[in-house]
mmCIF file of the N, C-alpha and C atoms, coordinates in Angstrom:
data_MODEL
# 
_entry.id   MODEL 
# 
loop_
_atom_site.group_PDB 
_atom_site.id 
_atom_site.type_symbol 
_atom_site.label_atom_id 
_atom_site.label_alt_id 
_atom_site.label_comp_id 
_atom_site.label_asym_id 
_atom_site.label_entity_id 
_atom_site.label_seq_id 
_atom_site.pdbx_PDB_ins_code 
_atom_site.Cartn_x 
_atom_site.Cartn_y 
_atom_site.Cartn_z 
_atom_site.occupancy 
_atom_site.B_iso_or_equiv 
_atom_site.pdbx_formal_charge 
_atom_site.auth_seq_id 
_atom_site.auth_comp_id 
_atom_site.auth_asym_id 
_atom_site.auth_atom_id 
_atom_site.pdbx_PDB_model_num 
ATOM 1   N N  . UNK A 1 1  ? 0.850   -1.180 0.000   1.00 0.00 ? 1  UNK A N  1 
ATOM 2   C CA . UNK A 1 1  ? 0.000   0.000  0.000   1.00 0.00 ? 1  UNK A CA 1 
ATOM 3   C C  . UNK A 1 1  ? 0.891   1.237  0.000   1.00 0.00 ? 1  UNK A C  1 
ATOM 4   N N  . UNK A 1 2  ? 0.907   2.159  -0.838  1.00 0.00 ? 2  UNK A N  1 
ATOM 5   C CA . UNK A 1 2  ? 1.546   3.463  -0.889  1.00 0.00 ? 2  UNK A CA 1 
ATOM 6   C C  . UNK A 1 2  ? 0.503   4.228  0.038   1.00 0.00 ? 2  UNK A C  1 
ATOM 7   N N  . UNK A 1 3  ? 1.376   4.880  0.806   1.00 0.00 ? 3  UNK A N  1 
ATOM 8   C CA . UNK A 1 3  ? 0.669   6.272  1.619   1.00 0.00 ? 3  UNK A CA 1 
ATOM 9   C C  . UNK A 1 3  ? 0.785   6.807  1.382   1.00 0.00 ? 3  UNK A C  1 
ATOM 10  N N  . UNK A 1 4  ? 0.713   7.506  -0.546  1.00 0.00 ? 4  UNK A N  1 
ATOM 11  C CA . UNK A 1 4  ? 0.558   8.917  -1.209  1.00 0.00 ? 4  UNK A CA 1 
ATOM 12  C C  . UNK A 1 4  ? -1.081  8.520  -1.842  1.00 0.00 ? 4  UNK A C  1 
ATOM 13  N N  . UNK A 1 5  ? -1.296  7.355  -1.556  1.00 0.00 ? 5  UNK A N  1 
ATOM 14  C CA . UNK A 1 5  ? -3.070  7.339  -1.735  1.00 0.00 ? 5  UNK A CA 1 
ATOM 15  C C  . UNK A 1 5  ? -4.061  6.850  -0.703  1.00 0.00 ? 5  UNK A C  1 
ATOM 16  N N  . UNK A 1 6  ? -3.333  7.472  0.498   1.00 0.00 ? 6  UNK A N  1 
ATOM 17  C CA . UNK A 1 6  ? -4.298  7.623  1.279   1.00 0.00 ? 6  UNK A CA 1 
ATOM 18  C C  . UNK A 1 6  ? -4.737  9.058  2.089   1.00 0.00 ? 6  UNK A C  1 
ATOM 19  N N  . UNK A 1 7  ? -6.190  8.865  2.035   1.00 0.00 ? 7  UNK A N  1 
ATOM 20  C CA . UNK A 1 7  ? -7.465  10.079 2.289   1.00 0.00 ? 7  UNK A CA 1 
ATOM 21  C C  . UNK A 1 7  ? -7.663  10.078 3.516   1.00 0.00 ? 7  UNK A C  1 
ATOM 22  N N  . UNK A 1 8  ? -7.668  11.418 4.235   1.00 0.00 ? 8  UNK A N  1 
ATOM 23  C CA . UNK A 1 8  ? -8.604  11.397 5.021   1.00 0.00 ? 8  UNK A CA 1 
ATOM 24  C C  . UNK A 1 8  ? -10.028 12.705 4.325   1.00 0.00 ? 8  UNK A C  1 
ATOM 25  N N  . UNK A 1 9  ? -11.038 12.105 4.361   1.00 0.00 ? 9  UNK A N  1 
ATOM 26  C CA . UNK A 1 9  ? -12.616 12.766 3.597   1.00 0.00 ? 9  UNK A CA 1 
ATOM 27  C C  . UNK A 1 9  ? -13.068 13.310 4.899   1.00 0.00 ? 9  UNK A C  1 
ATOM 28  N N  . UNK A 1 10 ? -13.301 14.642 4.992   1.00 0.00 ? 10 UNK A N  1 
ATOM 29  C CA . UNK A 1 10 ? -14.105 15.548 5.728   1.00 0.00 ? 10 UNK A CA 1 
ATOM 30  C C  . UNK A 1 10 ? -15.375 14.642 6.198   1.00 0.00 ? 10 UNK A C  1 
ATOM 31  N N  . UNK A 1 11 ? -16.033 14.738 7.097   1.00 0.00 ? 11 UNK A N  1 
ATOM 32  C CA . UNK A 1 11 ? -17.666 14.079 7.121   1.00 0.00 ? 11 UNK A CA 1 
ATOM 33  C C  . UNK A 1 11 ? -17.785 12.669 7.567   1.00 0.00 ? 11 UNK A C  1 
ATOM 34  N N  . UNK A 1 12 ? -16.641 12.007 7.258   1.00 0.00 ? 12 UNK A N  1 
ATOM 35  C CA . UNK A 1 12 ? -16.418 9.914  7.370   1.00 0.00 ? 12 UNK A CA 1 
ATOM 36  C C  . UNK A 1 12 ? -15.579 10.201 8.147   1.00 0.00 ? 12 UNK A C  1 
ATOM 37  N N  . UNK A 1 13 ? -15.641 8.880  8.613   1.00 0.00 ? 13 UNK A N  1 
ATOM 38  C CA . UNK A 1 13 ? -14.473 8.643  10.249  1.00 0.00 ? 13 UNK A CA 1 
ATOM 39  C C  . UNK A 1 13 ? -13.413 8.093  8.925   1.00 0.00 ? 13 UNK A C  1 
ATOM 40  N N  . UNK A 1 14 ? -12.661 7.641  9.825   1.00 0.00 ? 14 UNK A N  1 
ATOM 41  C CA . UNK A 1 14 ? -11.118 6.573  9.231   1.00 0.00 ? 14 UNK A CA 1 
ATOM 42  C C  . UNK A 1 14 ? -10.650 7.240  8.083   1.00 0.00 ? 14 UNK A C  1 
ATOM 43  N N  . UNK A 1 15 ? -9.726  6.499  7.444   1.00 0.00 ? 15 UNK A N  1 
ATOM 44  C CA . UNK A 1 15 ? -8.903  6.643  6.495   1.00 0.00 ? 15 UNK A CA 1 
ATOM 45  C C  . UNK A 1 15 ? -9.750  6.238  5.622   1.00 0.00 ? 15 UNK A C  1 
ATOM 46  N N  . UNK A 1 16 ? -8.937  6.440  4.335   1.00 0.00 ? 16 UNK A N  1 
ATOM 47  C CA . UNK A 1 16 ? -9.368  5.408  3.214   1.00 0.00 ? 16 UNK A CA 1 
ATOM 48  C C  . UNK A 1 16 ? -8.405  5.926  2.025   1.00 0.00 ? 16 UNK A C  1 
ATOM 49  N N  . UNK A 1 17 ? -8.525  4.922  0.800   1.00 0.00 ? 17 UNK A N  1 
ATOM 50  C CA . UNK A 1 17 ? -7.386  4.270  0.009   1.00 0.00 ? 17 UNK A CA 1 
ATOM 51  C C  . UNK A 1 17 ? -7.851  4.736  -1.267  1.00 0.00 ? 17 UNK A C  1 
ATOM 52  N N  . UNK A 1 18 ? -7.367  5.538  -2.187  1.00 0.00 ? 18 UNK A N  1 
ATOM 53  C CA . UNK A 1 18 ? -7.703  5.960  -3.412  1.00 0.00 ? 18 UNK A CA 1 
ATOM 54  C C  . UNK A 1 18 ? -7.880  5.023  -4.202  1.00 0.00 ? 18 UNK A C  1 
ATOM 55  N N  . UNK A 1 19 ? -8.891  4.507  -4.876  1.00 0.00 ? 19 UNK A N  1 
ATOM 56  C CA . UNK A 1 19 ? -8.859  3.262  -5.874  1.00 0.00 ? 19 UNK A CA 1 
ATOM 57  C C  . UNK A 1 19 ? -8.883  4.211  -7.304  1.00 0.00 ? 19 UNK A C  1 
ATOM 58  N N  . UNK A 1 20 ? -9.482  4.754  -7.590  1.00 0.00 ? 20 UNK A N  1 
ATOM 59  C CA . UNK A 1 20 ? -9.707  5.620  -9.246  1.00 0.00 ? 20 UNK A CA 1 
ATOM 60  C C  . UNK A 1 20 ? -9.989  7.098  -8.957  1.00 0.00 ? 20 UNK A C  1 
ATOM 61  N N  . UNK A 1 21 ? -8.826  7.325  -9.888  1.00 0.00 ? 21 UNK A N  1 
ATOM 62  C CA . UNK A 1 21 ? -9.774  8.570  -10.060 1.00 0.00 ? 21 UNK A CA 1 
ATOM 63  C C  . UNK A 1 21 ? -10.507 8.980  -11.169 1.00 0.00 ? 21 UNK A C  1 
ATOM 64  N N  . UNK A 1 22 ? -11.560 9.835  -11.240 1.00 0.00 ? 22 UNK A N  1 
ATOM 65  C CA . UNK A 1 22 ? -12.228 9.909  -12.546 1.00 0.00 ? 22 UNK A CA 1 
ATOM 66  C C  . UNK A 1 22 ? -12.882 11.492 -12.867 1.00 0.00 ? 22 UNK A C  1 
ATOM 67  N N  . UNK A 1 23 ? -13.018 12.113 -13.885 1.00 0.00 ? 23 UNK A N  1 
ATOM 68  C CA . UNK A 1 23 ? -13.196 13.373 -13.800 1.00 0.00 ? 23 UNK A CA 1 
ATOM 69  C C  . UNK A 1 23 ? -14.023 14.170 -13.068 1.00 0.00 ? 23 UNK A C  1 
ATOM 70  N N  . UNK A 1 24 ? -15.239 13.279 -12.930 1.00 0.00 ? 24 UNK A N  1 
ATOM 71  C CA . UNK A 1 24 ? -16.180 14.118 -12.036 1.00 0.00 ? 24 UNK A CA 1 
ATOM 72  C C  . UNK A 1 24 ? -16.016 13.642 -10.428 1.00 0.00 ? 24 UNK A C  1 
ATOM 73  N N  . UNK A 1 25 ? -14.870 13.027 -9.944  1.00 0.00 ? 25 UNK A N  1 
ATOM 74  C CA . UNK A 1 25 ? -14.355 12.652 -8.524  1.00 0.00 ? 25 UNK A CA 1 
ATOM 75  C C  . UNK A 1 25 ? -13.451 11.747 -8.628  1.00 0.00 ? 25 UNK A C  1 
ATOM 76  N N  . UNK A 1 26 ? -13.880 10.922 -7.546  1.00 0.00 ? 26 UNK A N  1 
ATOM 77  C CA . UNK A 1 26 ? -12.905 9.682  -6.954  1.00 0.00 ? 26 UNK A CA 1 
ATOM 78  C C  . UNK A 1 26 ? -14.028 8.724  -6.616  1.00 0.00 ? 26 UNK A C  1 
ATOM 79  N N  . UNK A 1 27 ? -13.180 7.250  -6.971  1.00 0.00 ? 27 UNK A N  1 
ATOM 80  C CA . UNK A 1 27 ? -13.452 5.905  -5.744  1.00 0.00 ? 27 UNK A CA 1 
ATOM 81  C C  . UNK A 1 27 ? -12.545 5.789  -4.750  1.00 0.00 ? 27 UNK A C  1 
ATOM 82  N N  . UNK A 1 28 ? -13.112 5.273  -3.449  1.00 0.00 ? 28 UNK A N  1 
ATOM 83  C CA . UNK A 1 28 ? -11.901 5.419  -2.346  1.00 0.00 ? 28 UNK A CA 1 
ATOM 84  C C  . UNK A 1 28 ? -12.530 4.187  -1.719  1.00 0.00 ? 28 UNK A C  1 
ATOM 85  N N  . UNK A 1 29 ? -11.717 3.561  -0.736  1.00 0.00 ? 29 UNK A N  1 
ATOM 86  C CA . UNK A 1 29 ? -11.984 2.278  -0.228  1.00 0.00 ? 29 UNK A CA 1 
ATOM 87  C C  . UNK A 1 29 ? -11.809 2.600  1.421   1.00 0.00 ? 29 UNK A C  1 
ATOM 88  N N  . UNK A 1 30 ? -12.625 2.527  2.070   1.00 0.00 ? 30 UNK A N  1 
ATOM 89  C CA . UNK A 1 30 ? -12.307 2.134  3.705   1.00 0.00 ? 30 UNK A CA 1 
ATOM 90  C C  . UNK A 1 30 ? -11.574 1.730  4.214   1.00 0.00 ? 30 UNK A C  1 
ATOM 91  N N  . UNK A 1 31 ? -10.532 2.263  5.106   1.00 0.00 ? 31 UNK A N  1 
ATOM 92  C CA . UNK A 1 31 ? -9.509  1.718  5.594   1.00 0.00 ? 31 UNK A CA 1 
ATOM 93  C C  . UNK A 1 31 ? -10.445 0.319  7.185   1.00 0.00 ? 31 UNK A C  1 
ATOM 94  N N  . UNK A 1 32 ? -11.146 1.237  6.680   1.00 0.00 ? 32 UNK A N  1 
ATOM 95  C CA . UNK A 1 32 ? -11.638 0.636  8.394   1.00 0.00 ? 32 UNK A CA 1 
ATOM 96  C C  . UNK A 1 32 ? -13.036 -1.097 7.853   1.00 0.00 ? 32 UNK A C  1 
ATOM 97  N N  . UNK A 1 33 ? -13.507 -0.579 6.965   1.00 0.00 ? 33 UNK A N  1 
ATOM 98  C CA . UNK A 1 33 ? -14.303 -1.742 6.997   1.00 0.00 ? 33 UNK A CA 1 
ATOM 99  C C  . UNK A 1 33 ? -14.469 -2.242 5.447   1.00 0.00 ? 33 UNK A C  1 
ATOM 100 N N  . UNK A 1 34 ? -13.645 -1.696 4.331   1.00 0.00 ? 34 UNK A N  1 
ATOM 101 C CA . UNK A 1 34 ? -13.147 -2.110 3.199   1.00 0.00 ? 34 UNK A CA 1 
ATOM 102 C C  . UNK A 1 34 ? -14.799 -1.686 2.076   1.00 0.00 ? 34 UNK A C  1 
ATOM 103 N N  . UNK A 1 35 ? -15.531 -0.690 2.452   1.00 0.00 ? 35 UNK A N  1 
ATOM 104 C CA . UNK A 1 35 ? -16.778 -0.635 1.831   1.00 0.00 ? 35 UNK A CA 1 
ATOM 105 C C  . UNK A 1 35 ? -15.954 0.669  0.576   1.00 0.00 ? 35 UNK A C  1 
ATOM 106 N N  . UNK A 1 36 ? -17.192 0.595  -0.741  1.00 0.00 ? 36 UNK A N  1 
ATOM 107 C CA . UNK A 1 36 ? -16.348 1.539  -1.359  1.00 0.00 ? 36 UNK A CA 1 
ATOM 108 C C  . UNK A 1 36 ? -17.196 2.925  -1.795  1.00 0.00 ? 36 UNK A C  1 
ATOM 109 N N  . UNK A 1 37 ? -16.733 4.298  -1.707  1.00 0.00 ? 37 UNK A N  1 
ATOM 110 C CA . UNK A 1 37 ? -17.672 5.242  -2.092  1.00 0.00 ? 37 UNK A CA 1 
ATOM 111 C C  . UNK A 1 37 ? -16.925 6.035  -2.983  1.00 0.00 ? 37 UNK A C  1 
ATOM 112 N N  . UNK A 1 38 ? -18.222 6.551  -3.784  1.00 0.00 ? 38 UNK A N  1 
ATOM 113 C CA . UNK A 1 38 ? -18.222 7.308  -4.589  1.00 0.00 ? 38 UNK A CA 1 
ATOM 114 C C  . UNK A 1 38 ? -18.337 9.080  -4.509  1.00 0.00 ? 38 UNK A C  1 
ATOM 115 N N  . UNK A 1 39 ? -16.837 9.311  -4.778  1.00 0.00 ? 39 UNK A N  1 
ATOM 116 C CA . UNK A 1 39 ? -17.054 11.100 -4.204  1.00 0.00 ? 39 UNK A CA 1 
ATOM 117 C C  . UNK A 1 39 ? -17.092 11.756 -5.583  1.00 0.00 ? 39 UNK A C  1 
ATOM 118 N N  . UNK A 1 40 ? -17.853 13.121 -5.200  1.00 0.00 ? 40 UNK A N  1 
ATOM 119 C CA . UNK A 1 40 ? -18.001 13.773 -6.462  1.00 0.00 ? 40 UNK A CA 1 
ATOM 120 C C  . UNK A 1 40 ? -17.545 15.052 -5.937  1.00 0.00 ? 40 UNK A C  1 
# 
C-alpha cells in the first residue's frame, strides 16, 4: 500500500485508500471496513 493514496474525507471517520480517479471525482476504499464510495 503506498501512503501517497491515502485520504482522510471531511464528514467519514477513518482513512481510506484511493482506488480511481475519474473526472467528475474519486473511488476510495475504507480503511476501516473495506466498503467503497463514490465522491463527487
Amino acid at each position: 500500500m503506498n501512503v501517497e493514496k491515502i485520504l482522510a474525507i471531511a464528514g467519514k471517520p477513518g482513512l481510506f485508500e484511493l482506488k480511481v480517479q475519474t473526472r467528475s471525482g474519486f473511488l476510495a476504499e475504507s480503511l476501516l471496513d473495506g466498503k467503497k464510495s463514490q465522491l463527487d
